[in-house]
Every structure is written in structure tokens, then in C-alpha cells.
C-alpha positions in Angstrom: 1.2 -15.3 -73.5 -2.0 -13.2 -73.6 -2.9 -11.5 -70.6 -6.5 -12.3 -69.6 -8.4 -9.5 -67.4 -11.1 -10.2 -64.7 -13.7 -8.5 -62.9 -11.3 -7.7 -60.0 -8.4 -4.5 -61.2 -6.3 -5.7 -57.9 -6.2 -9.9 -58.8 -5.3 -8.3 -62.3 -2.1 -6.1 -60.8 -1.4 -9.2 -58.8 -1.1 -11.4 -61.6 0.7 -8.6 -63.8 3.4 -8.6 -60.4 3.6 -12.1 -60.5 4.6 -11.8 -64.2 7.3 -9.1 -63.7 9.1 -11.2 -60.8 8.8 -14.7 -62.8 10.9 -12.2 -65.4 12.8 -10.6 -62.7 13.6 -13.8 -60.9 14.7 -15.8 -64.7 17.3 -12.8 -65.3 19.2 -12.3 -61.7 20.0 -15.9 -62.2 21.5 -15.9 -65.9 23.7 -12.6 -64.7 24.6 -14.3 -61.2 25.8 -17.2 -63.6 28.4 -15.0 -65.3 29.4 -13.2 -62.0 30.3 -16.8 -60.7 32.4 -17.3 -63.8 34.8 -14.6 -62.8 34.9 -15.8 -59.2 34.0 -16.7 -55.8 35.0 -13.6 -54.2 31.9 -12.1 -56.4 28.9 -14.4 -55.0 28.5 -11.8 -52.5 27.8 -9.6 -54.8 25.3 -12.3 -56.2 23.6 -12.9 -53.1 22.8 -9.3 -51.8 21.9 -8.0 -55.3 19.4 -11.2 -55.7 18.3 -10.6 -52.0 17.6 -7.5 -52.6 15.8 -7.9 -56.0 13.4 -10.4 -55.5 12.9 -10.7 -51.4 10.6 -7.7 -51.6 8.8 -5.0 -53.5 5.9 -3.3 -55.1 7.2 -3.2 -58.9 5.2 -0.3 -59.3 7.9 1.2 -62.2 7.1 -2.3 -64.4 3.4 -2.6 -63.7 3.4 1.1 -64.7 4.8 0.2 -67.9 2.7 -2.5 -68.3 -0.5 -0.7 -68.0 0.7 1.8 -70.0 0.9 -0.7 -72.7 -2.4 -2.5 -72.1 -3.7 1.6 -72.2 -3.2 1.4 -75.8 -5.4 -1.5 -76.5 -2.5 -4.1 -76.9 -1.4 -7.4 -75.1 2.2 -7.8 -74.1 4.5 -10.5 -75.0 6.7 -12.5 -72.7 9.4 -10.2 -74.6 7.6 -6.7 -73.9 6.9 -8.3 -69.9 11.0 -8.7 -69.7 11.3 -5.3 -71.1 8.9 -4.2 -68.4 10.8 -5.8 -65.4 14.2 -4.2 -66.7 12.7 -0.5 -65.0 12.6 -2.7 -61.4 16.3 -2.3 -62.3 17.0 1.2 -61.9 14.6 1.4 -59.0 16.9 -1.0 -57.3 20.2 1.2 -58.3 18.5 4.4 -57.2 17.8 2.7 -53.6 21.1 1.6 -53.0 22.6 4.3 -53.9 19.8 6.6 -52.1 21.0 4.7 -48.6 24.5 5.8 -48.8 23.8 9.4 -49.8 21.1 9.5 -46.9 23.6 7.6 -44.9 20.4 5.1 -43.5 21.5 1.6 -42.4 18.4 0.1 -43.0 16.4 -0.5 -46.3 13.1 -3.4 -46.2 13.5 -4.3 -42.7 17.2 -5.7 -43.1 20.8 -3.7 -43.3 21.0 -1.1 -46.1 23.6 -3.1 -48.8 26.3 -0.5 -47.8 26.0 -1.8 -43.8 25.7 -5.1 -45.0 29.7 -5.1 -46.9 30.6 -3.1 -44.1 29.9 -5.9 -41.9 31.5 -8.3 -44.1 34.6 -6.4 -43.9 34.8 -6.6 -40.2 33.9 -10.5 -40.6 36.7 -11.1 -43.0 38.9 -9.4 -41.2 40.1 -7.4 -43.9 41.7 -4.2 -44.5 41.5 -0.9 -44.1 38.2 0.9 -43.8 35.6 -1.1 -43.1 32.8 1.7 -43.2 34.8 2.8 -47.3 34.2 -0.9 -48.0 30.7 -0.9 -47.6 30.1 2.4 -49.5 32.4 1.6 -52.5 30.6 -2.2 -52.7 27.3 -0.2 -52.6 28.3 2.2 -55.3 29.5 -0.6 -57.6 26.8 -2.0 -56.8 24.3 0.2 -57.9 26.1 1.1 -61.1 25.8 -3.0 -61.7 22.3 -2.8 -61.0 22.0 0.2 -63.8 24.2 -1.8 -66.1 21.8 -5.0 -65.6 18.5 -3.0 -66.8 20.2 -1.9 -69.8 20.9 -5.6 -70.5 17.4 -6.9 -70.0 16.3 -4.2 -72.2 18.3 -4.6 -74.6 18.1 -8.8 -74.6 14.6 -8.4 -74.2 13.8 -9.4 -77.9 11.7 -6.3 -78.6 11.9 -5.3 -82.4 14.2 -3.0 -83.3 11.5 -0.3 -83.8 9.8 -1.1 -80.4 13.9 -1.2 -78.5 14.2 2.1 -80.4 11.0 3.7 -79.4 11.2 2.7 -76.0 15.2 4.0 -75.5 14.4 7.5 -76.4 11.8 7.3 -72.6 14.1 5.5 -71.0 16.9 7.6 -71.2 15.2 10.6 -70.3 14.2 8.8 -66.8 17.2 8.1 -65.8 18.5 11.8 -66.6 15.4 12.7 -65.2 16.1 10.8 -62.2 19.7 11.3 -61.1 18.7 15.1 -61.8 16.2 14.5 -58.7 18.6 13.1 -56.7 21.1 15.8 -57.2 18.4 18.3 -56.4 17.2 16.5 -53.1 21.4 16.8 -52.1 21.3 19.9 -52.7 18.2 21.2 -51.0 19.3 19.2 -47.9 22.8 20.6 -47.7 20.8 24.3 -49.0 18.6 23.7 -46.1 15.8 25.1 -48.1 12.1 25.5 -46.0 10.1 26.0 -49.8 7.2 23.9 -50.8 7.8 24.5 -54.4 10.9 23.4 -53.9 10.0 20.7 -52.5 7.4 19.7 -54.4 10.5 20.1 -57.5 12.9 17.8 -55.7 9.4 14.8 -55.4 8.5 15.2 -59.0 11.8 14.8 -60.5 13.6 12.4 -57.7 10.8 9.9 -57.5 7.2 11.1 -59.2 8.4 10.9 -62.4 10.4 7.9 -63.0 7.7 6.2 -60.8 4.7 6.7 -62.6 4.6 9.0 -65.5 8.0 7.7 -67.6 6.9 3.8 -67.0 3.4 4.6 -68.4 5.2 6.4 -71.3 7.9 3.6 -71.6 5.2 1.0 -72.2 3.3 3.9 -74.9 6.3 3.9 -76.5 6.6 0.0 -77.2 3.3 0.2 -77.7 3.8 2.4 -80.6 0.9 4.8 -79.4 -0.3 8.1 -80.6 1.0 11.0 -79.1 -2.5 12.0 -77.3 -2.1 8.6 -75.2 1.3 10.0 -73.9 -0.8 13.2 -72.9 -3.2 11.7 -70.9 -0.5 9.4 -69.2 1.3 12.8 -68.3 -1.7 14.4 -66.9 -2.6 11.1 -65.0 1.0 10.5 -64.2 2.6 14.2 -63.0 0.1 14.7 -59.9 0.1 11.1 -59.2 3.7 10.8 -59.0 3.8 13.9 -56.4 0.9 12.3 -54.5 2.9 9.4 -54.0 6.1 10.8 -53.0 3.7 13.2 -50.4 2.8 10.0 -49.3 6.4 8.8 -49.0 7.1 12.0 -46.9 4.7 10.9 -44.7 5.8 7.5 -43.9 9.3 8.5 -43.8 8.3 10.7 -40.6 5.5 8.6 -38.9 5.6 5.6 -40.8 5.3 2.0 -38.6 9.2 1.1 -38.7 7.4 -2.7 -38.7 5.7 -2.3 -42.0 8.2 0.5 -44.0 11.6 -1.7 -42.6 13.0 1.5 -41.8 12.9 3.1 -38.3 10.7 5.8 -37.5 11.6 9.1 -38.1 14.1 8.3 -40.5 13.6 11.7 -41.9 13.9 13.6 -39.4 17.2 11.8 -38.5 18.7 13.0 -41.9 17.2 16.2 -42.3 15.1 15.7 -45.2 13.8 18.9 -46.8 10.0 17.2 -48.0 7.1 19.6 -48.8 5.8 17.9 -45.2 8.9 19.7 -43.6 8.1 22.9 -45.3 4.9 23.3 -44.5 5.9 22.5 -40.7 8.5 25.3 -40.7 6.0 27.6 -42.6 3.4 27.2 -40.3 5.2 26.8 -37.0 5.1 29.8 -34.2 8.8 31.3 -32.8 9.2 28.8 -30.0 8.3 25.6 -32.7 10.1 26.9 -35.6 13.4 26.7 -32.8 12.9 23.3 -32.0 12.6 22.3 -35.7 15.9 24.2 -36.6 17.7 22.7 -33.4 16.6 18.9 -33.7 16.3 18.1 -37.5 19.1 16.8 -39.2 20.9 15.2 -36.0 21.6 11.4 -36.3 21.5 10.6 -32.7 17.3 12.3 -32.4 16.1 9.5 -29.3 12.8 8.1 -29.7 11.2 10.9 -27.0 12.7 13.4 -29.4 11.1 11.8 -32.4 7.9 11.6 -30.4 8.0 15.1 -29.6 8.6 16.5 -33.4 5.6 14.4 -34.6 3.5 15.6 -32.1 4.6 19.3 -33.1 4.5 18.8 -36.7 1.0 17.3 -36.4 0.3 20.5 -34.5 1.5 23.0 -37.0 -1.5 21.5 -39.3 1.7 20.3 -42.1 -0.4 16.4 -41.6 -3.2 18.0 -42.5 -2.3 19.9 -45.3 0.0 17.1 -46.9 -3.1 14.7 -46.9 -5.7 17.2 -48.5 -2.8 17.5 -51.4 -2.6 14.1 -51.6 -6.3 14.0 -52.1 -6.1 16.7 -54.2 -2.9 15.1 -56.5 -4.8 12.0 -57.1 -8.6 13.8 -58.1 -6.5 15.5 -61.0 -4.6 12.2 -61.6 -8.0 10.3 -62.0 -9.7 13.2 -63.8 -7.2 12.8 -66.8 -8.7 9.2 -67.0 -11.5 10.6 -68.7 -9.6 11.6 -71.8 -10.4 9.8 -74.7 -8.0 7.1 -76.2 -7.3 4.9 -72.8 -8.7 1.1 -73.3 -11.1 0.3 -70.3 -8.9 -2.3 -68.8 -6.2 0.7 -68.8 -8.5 2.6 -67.1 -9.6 0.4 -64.9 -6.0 -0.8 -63.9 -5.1 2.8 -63.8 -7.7 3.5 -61.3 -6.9 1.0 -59.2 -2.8 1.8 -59.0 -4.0 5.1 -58.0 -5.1 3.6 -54.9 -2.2 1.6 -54.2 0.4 4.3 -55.2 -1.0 6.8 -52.5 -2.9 5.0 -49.8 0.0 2.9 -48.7 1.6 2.0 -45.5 5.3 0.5 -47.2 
């Protein structure tokens, strides 16, 4: 396989996606093969895990990696496109298990996977706790999910040089990344109201392992020199925090019809984003009351949510998230300037900028 660029960056991320699922889509099959071999109370295991895989998604961890190989001049194999897909993965592991910590029963428009074996509990009639069912089958499988991307890593057929270049990245996102996730249950049970914070928890739980370790990942197959893995840090740092500021956003006023989540979702679980921070920063004695007595509760109504939008909008926190967003990504796409990026990196790169930060999903 040789991938062939065109004159159009988004038919090229399209066809890079189309790539990543056709590996994506090969693997979940082999594995669901083997779970079938143990036994039939395991295919529904099988069928959420491939649901959830390949019925939706941006693959913006892979296409990353991708770019971040094509950055350094090269053309990917079929092997180094399966090594790719593997970080879809971990993005899948970190979601699942994100929806129990957050307690949401929703992820993508359908039941979060912990609702779902909660519901096949009660349908089964079995035993016990139906609500410790669905959070134990979610855990497992999660961890399964973080098992599987080790195994289409390491299957991949990279060399052993390349497998050994590219471990050293991908173990320091996923420390990276459950490091972020601790620090986002901590700030939340903390009930911290800082926008460095803040801005800490969206770097490490989601900016990092999104953009800058992906482009890094697919340096470090690449074999590229150290000043590549610079630039993809000074792209990939303020890009990731744009993204996740983006992701703040949506998880407060997002369209419940395009996200598959319901509006105000983060309001619901008290989510302590550099949005909320700047709202209680900014917010006069009577607002600042009506933050501390409404977010966090589970039950908010839709008036209620209605009402903190309307007061966070008024506090100027939209305002200010979107000019750091704009600012994020002008530093982001500054760095593209450095020497030592191909132009069809840069070009890609450009246009994932885009797509990472001006998103309704």
C-alpha cells in the first residue's frame, strides 16, 4: 500500500479513516473469534465491544499517528496502518471506563456499556445487583479493550526496532493518561474553581494522548530525528488543550442530537472544566450561589440547565473559552512553520487542526 495524497487535506483524512477502520474492523473480528471459543456467555461481550468500536468515531488518536508518520517524509505500510489503529484502542478503554467514573448513561447517542449490562442483568433475570453488573462488565471491559491495543501493536508486524521505538511513546500515554483521569477525580471530588487547574486536568486526561503522543507515536516508527518530535510537541500541547476547551464546551451546550449525550451533561456531574472556572471566577455574589447550589446534582431539569447556560454565557466564561481556543490553535499552527515537517504533513496537520477544535461531536 502507498498512500497517494490529493489536492483536497479533508478527502486525504477521509481516506486515511477509512484505512484505520478497514484495520480496526479486520481485528475486532479475529479477537471476537477467540472470545467465541471460550463461550457463548461471552458474545455479549463481543457484540458491545464491536458496537462500540466500529459504529462510530472520529479516530483522531490513529490519524494522529498517521500524520505524524507521513510528517517525516515516509509512506506507511498496511503493518505501520494496524499499528496506527491499535491507539483507537485505548481511546475506547478510556471512554468506557470514563462513563462509569462520571456515572453518564449515555455515550454516542445509545446506553453507556455499563447501562447496557445493567439492562441485561434485569433481562436475564439474574442475580444480585443489577446496577454492580453493569459496572464490573464495564470495567472488564475496558481493561479488555487496553489488553486488545497491546495485541494489535504488538501483531502488528512492525520491525523490532520500529515495535521498540514506538513502545517507549506508547507507554508514556497511557501513564500519561490514567494520570489525567486520576486528576479530573480528584479535582471534582476537591471541588476546585482554578483555571490552571483545569487547564492541568485537559492536557494530561485528554490533550495529550489525543494529539501530541499519537503524532510522536507515529515519529517514533518513523524513526525521526528528535527536532520532528519538537515541533509535534509545540503543534500538539496547545492543540490538545484547544480541543479539550472545545470538549468543555459541548459537554455544557452541546446539541444532545449531534454529541449522543444529553445536554448539560456537565453540569449534571459537576465537572470542574477551565469553562466552569472561569464562570465561578467571573460570576457576581448572587450568580456564584446559584453555581455552588445547582452544579453537581444529577436530577438538574431542563429549565435548570437552561437557566445555568444562560448565566454562564453571561459571566463572559463562553467568551473567554472561545478566544483560548482561538488562541491554542494560532500557536498550534505557528509551530507548523518549523523546519523538518513534509508538506503533505503540513498540510494534513493544518487541516486536523480544524477538525480537532471546530467540532460539534
Amino acid at each position: 500500500m502507498s498512500f497517494s495524497p490529493s489536492s483536497d487535506p479533508a478527502a486525504d483524512i477521509n481516506l486515511i479513516r477509512d484505512e484505520i477502520n478497514q484495520a480496526l474492523g479486520q481485528f475486532i473480528k479475529d479477537e471476537n473469534r477467540d472470545l467465541a471459543r471460550i463461550g457463548k456467555e461471552l458474545d455479549p461481550v463481543s457484540e458491545h465491544l464491536e458496537r462500540f468500536l466500529l459504529d462510530s468515531g472520529k479516530r483522531l488518536r490513529p490519524i494522529f499517528a498517521y500524520v505524524g508518520y507521513l510528517g517525516a517524509a515516509k509512506n506507511p505500510s498496511p503493518e505501520m496502518v494496524t499499528a496506527f489503529a491499535s491507539l483507537e484502542l485505548v481511546h475506547v478503554c478510556a471512554l468506557i471506563h470514563d462513563d462509569v467514573m462520571d456515572g453518564s448513561d449515555t455515550r454516542r447517542g445509545a446506553p453507556a456499556i455499563h447501562k447496557s449490562f445493567e439492562a441485561l442483568h434485569r433481562k436475564e433475570k439474574l442475580t444480585g445487583s443489577a446496577e454492580q453488573f453493569g459496572v464490573s462488565a464495564a470495567i472488564l471491559l475496558g481493561d479488555l479493550a487496553l489488553i486488545w491495543s497491546d495485541q494489535m501493536l504488538h501483531n502488528a508486524g512492525l520491525s523490532d526496532q520500529q515495535l521498540i521505538n514506538g513502545l517507549k511513546i506508547y507507554d508514556e500515554m497511557r501513564v500519561e493518561l490514567m494520570a489525567g483521569q486520576y486528576l479530573d477525580v480528584y479535582e471534582q471530588a476537591l471541588g476546585s474553581q482554578s483555571v490552571e487547574r483545569s487547564l492541568k486536568v485537559a492536557r494530561f486526561k485528554s490533550g495529550k494522548y489525543t494529539i501530541e503522543r499519537p503524532l510522536h507515536f507515529g515519529a517514533a516508527i518513523a524513526g525521526s530525528h528528535p527536532s520532528l518530535e519538537k515541533l509535534y510537541s509545540d503543534y500538539g500541547i496547545p492543540l490538545g488543550e484547544a480541543f479539550q476547551l472545545r470538549d468543555d464546551l459541548l459537554g455544557v451546550f452541546g446539541d444532545a442530537s449531534e454529541t449522543g449525550k444529553p445536554s448539560g451533561d456537565d453540569l449534571r456531574e459537576g465537572k470542574r472544566t477551565v469553562l466552569m472556572a472561569l464562570a465561578f471566577e467571573n460570576a457576581d455574589a448572587s450568580q456564584k450561589s446559584m453555581l455552588e447550589k445547582l452544579i453537581g446534582h444529577p436530577e438538574l431539569t431542563a429549565n435548570q440547565i437552561s437557566d445555568l447556560q444562560e448565566l454562564i454565557i453571561k459571566t463572559g466564561a463562553v467568551t473567554k473559552v472561545e478566544s483560548m481556543i482561538e488562541d491554542f490553535t494560532n500557536q498550534a499552527l505557528a509551530a507548523l512553520t518549523h523546519s523538518g515537517l513534509s508538506p503533505l504533513g503540513k498540510s494534513l496537520l493544518t487541516a486536523m487542526a480544524g477538525i480537532a477544535t471546530k467540532r460539534n461531536t
